[in-house]
ZAKOLMAR-664155 format. One record per atom (N, C-alpha, C, O): x, y, z; residue in three letters. Coordinates in steps of 0.1 Angstrom, whole numbers, plus 2048, in hexadecimal, padded with zeros to 3 digits. Layout:
BEGIN
XYZala ...
REM end
This chain:
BEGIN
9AD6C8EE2unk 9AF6BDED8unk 9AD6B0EDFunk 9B16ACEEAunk 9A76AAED6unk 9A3698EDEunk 9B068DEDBunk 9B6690ED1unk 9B3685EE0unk 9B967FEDCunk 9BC674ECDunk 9C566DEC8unk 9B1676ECCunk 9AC66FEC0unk 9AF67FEB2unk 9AD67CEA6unk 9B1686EB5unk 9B1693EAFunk 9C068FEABunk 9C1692E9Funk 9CA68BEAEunk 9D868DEAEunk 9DA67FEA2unk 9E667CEA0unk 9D2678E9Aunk 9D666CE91unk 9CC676E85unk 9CE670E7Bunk 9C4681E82unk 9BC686E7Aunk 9C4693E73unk 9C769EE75unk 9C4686E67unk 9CE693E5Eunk 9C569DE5Bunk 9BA69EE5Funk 9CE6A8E52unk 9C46B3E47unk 9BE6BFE53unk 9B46C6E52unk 9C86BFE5Dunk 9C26CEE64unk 9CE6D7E65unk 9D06DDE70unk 9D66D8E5Bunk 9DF6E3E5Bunk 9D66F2E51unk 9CD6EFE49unk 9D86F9E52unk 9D5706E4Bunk 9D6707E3Aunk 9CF70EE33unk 9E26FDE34unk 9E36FCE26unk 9DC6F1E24unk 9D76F1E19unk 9DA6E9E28unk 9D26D9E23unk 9C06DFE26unk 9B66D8E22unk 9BE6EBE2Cunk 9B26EEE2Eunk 9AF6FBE20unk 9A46FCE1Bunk 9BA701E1Dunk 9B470AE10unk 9B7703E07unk 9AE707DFFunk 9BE6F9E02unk 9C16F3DFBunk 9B36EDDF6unk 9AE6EEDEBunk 9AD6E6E04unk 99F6DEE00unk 9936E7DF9unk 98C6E3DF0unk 9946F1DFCunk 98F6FFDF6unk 98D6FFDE7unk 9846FEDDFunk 998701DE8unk 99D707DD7unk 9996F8DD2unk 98E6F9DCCunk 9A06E9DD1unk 99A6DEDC9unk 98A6DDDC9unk 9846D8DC0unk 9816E1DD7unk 9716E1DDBunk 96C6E7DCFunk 9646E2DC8unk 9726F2DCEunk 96D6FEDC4unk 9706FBDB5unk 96B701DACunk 9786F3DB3unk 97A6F2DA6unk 9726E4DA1unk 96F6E3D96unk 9706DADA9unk 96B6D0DA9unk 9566D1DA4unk 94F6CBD9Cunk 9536DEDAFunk 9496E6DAEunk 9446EADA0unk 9396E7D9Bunk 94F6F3D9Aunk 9496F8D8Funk 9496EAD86unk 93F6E9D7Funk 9546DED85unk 9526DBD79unk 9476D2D7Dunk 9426CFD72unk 9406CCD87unk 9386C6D89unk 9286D1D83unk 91D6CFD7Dunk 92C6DAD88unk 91D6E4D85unk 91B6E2D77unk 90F6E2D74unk 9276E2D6Cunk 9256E6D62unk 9206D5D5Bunk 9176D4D53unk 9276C9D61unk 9256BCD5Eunk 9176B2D64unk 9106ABD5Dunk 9156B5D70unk 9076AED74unk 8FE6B9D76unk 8F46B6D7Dunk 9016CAD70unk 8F36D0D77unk 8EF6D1D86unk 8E56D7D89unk 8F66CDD90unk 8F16C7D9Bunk 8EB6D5D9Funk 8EF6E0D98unk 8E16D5DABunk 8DA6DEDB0unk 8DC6E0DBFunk 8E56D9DC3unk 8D66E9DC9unk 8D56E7DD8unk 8C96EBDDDunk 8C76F7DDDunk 8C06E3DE3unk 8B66EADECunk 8B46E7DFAunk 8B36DCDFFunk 8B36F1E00unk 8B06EAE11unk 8BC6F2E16unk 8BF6F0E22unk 8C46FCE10unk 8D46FDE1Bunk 8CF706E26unk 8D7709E2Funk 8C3709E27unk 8BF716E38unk 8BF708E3Funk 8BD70CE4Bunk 8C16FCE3Funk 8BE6F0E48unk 8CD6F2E4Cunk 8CE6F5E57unk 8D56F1E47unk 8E76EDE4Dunk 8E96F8E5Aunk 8E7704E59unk 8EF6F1E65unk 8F26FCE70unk 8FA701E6Bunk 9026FBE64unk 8FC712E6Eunk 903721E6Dunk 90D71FE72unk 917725E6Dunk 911716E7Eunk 922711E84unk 922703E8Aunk 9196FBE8Aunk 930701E8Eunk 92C6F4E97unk 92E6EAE8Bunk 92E6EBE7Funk 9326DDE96unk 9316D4E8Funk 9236CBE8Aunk 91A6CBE92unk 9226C5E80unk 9196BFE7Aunk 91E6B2E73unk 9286AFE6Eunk 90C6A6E76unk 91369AE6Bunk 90B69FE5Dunk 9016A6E5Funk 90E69BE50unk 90B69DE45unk 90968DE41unk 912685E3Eunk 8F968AE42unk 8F8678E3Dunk 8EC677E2Funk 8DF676E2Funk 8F8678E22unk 8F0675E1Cunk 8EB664E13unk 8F065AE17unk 8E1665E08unk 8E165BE07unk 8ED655DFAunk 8F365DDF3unk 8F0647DF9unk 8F9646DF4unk 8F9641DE3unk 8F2637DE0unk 8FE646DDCunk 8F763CDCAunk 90563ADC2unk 90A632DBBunk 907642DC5unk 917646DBDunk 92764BDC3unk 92A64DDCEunk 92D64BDBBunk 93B64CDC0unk 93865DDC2unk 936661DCEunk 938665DB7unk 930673DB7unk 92C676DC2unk 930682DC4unk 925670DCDunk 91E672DD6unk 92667DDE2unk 920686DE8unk 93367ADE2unk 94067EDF0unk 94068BDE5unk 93B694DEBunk 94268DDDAunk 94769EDDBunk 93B6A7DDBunk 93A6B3DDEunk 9336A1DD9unk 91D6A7DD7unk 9216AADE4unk 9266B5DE5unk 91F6A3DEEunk 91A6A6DF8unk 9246AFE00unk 9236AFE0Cunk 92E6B5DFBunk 93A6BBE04unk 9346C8DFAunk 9376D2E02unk 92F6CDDF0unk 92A6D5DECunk 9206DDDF1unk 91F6E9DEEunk 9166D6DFBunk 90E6DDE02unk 90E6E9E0Cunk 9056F1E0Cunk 91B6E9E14unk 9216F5E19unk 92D6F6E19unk 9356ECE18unk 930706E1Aunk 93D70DE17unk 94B70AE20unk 95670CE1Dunk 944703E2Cunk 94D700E35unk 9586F0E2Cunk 9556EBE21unk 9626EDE35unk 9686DFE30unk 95F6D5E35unk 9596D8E40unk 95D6CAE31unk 9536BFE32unk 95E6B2E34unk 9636AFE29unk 9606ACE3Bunk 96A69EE3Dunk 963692E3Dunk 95968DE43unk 96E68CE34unk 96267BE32unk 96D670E34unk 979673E32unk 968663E39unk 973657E3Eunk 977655E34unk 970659E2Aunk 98864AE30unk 98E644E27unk 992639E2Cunk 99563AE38unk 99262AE26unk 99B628E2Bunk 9A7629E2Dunk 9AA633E27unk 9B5622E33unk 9BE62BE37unk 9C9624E2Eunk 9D462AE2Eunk 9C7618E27unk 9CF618E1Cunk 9D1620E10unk 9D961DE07unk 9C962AE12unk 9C7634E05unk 9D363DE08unk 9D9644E00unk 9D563DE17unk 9E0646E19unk 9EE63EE1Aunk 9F5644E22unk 9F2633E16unk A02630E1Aunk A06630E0Aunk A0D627E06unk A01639E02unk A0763CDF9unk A0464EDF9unk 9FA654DF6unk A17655E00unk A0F661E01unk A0866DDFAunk 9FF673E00unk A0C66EDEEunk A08673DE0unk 9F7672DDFunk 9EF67BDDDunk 9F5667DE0unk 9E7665DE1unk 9DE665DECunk 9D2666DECunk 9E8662DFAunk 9E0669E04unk 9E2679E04unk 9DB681E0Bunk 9E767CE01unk 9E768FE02unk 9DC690DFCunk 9D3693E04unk 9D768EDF2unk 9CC68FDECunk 9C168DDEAunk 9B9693DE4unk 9C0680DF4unk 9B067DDFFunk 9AE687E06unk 9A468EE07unk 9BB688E0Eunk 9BC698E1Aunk 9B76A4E15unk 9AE6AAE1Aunk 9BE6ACE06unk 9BB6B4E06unk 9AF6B6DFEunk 9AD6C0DF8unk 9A46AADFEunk 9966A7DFBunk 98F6A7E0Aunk 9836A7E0Aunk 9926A6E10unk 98F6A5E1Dunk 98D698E22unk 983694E28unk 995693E1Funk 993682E26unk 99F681E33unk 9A9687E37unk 997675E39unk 9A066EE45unk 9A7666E45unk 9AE669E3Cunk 9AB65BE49unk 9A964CE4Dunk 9A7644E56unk 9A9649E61unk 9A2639E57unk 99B630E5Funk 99F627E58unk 99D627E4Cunk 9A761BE61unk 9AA60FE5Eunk 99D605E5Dunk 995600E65unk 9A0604E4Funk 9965F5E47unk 9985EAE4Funk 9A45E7E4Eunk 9925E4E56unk 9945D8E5Funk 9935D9E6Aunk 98F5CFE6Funk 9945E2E72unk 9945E8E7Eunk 9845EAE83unk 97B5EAE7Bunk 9825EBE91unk 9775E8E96unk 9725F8E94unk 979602E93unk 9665F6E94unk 959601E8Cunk 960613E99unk 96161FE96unk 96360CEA4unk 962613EACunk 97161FEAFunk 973628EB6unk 978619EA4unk 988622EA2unk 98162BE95unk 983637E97unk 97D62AE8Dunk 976632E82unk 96D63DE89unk 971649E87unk 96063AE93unk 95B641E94unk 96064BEA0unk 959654EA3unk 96D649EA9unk 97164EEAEunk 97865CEA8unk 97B667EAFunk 97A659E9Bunk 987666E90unk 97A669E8Eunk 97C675E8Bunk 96C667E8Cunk 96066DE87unk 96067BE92unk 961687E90unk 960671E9Eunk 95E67DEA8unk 96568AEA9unk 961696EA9unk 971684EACunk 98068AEA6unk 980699E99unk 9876A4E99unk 975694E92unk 97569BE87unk 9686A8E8Funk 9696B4E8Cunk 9616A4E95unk 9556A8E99unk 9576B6EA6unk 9516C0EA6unk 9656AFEAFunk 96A6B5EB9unk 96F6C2EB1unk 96B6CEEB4unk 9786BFEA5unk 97E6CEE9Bunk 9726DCE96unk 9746E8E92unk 9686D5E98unk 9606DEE97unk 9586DBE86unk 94D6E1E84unk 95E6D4E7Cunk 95C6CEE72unk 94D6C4E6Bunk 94A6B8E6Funk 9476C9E63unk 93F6C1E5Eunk 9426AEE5Bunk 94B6A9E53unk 93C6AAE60unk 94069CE56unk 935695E52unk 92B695E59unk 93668DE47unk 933687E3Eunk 935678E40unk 93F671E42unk 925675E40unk 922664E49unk 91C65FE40unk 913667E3Dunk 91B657E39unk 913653E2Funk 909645E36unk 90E63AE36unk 8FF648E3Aunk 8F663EE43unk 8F362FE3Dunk 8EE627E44unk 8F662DE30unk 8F3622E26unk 904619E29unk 90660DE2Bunk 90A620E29unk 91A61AE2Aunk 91D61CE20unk 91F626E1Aunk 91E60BE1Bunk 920610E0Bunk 918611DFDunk 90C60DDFEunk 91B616DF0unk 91361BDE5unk 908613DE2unk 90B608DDDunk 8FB616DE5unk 8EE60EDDEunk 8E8612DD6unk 8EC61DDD2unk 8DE60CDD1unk 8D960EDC1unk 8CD611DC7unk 8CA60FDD3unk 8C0618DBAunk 8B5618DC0unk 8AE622DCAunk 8B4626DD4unk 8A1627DC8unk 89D630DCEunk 89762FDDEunk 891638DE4unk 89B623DE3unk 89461FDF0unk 8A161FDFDunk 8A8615DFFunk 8A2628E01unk 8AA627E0Dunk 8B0618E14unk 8A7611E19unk 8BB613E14unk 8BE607E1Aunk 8BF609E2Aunk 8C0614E2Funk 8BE5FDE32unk 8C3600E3Bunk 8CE608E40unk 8D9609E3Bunk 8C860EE4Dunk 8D461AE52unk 8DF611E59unk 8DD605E5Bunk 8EB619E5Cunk 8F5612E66unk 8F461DE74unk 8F3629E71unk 8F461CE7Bunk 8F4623E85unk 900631E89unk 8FE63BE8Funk 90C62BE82unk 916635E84unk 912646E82unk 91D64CE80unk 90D64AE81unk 907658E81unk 903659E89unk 90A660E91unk 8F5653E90unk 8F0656E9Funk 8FD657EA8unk 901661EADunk 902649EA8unk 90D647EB3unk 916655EB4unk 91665DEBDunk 91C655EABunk 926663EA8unk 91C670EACunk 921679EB3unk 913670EA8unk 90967EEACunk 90967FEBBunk 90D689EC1unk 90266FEC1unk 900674ECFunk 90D673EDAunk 90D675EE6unk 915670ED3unk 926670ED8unk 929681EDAunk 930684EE4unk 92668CED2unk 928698ED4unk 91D6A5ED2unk 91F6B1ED0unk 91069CED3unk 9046A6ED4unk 9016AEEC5unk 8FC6BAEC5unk 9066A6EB9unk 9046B4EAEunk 8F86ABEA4unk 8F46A0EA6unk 8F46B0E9Cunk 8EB6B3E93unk 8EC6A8E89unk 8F76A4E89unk 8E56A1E80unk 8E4698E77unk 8DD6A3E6Dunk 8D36A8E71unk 8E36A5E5Funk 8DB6ADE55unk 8DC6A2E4Bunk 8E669BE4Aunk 8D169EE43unk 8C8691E39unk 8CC699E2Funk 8CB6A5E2Eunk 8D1692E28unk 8D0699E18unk 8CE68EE0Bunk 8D6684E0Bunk 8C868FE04unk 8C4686DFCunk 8CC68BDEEunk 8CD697DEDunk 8D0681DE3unk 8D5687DDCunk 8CE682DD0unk 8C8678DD5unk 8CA683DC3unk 8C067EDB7unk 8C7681DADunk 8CE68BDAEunk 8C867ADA3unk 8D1675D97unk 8DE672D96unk 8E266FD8Bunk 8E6672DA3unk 8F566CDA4unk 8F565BDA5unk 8FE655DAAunk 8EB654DA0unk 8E9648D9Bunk 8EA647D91unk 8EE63CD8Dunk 8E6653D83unk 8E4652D79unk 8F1659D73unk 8F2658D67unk 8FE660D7Cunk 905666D76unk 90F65BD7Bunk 916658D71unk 912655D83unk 91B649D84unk 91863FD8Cunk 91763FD98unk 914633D82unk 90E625D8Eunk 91A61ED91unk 92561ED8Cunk 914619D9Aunk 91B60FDA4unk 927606D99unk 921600D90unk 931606D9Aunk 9395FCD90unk 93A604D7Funk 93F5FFD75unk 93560CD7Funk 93B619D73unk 94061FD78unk 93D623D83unk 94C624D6Cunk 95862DD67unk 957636D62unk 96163ED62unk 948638D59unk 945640D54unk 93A64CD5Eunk 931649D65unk 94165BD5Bunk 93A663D61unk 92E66AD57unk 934673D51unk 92366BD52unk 91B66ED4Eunk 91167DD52unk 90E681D5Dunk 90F683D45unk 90D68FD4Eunk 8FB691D4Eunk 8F4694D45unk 8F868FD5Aunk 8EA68ED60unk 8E5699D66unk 8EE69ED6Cunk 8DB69ED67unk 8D66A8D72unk 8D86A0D7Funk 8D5694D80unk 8E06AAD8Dunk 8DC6A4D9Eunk 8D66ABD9Dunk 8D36B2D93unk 8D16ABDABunk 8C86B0DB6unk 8CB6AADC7unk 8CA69FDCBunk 8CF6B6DCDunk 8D36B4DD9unk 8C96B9DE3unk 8C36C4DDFunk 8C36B5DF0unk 8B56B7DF7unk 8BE6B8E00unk 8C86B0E00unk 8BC6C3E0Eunk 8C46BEE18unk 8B96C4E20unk 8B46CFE1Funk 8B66B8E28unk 8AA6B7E33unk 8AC6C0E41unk 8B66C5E44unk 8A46C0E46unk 8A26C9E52unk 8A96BEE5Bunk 8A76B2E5Aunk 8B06C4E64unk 8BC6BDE6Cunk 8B76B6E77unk 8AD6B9E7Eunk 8BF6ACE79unk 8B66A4E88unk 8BF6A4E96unk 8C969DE9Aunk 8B96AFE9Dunk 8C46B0EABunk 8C46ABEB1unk 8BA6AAEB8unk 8CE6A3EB5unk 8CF698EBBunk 8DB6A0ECBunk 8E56A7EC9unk 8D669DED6unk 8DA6A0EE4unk 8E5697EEAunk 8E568BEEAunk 8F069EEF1unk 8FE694EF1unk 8F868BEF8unk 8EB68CEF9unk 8FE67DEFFunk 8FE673F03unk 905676F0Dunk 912676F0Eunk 8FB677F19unk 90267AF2Aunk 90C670F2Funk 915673F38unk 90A665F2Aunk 916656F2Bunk 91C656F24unk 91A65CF19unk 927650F28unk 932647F22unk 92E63FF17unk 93363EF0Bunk 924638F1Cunk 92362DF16unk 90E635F0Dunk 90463AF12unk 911633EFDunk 90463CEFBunk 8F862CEFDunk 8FB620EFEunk 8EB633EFBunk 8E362DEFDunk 8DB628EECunk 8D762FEE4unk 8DB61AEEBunk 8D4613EDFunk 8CA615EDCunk 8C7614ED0unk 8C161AEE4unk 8B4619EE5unk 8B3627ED6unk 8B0627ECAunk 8BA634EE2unk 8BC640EDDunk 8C0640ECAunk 8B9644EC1unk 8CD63AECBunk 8D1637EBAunk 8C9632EB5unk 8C8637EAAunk 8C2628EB6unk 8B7620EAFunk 8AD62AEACunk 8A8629EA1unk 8A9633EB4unk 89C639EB1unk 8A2647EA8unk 89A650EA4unk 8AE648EA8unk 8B6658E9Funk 8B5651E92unk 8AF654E88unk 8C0642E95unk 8C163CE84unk 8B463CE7Cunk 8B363EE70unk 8A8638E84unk 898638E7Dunk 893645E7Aunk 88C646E70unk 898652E82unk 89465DE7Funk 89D663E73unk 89966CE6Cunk 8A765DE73unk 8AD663E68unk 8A865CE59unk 8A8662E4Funk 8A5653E5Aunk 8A0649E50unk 89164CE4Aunk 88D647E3Funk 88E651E50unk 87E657E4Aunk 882663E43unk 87E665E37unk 88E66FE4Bunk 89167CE4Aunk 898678E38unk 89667EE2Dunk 8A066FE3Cunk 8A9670E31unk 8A066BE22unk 8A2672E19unk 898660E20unk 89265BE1Dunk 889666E11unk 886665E05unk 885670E1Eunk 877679E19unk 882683E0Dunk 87F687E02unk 88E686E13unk 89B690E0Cunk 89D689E04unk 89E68FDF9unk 89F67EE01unk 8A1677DF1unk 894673DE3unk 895670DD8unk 88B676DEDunk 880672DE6unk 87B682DDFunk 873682DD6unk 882690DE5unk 880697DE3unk 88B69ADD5unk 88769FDCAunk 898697DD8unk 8A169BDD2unk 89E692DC7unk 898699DBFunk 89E686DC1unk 897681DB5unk 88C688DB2unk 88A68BDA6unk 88368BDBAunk 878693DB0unk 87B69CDA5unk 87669DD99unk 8846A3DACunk 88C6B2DA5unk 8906ABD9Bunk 88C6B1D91unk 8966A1D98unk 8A56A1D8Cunk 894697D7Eunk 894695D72unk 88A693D86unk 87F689D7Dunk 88367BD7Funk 885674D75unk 884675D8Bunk 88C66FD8Funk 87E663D94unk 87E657D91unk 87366AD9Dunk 86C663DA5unk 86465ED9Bunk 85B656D9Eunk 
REM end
């Protein structure tokens, strides 16, 4: 266990079936409400940890993409969601963290790792926050960094009509066909230093950016989107 492992709630045995049973129920009503679909899952590694970076349109977007495999999938919060505890149990037993809002980039991606060390999927969303629009925004680097921090995998997944079932600043959930694309993974090799190399993340965040790009352009196809 890392030291950074010891501030990362939601790894007791009941806060993990728990996530389970709401995954599953969250699942069906979503299947029966947006139709959503899956293609690409022979791409997700069989064990091990993995980042899961899809693109972003909707609020929708965090339980879509925790649907792609059976395993638990863990996504950041911030950490005022938890000093009310009622409603942090409940980020937790969705699989959320926290990471202090304000705080420098480098305590967040540290609980990334953290999360990474457990053997756990996580969920990076490379846009940051929700954009509109079928053209990929600029990437943020925190995925590469976090990848070459522990040698694991970047899987692209693009998602198509979760713009159309809840935009940006609506309340209203609307029931749309998705379409979920999850791209062929980009392995990325630990970082022999301490300190990783810029050059290296620069050239994963671009690789991912084409990767992810082509998986979204795929996944709107599906739903009539393109």
């Amino acid at each position: 266990m890392t030291k950074y492992e010891t501030g990362l709630v939601g790894q007791s045995l009941a806060t993990r079936l728990t996530y389970f049973v709401i995954r599953d129920v969250l699942l069906v009503l979503c299947k029966l409400w947006f139709r959503y679909s899956i293609s690409g899952r022979e791409h997700l590694p069989k064990s091990g940890a993995y980042i899961i970076a899809p693109v972003h349109r909707s609020n929708i977007d965090s339980p879509l993409a925790s649907f792609i495999t059976r395993r638990r999938a863990r996504f950041m919060g911030k950490d005022s969601l938890w000093k009310i505890r009622s409603i942090g149990k409940v980020f937790t037993l969705l699989g959320g963290f926290p990471v202090t809002r304000g705080a420098a980039d480098l305590e967040a991606l540290k609980r990334c790792v953290a999360v990474l060390d457990a053997g756990e999927p996580l969920v990076m969303f490379p846009e940051g926050t929700r954009q509109s629009g079928s053209i990929l925004q600029p990437l943020f680097e925190g995925p590469a960094y976090v990848a070459l921090k522990r040698g694991v995998p970047i899987v692209p997944v693009g998602i198509g009509g979760s713009e159309k079932v809840m935009r940006k600043g609506s309340k209203m959930i609307w029931p749309r066909k998705c379409h979920l694309t999850i791209g062929a993974p980009i392995i990325v090799e630990r970082s022999t230093t301490s300190r990783v190399d810029r050059e290296r993340m620069a050239a994963i965040t671009a690789e991912l950016a084409g990767a992810l790009q082509a998986a979204f352009d795929d996944a709107r196809g599906r739903v009539g989107d393109a």
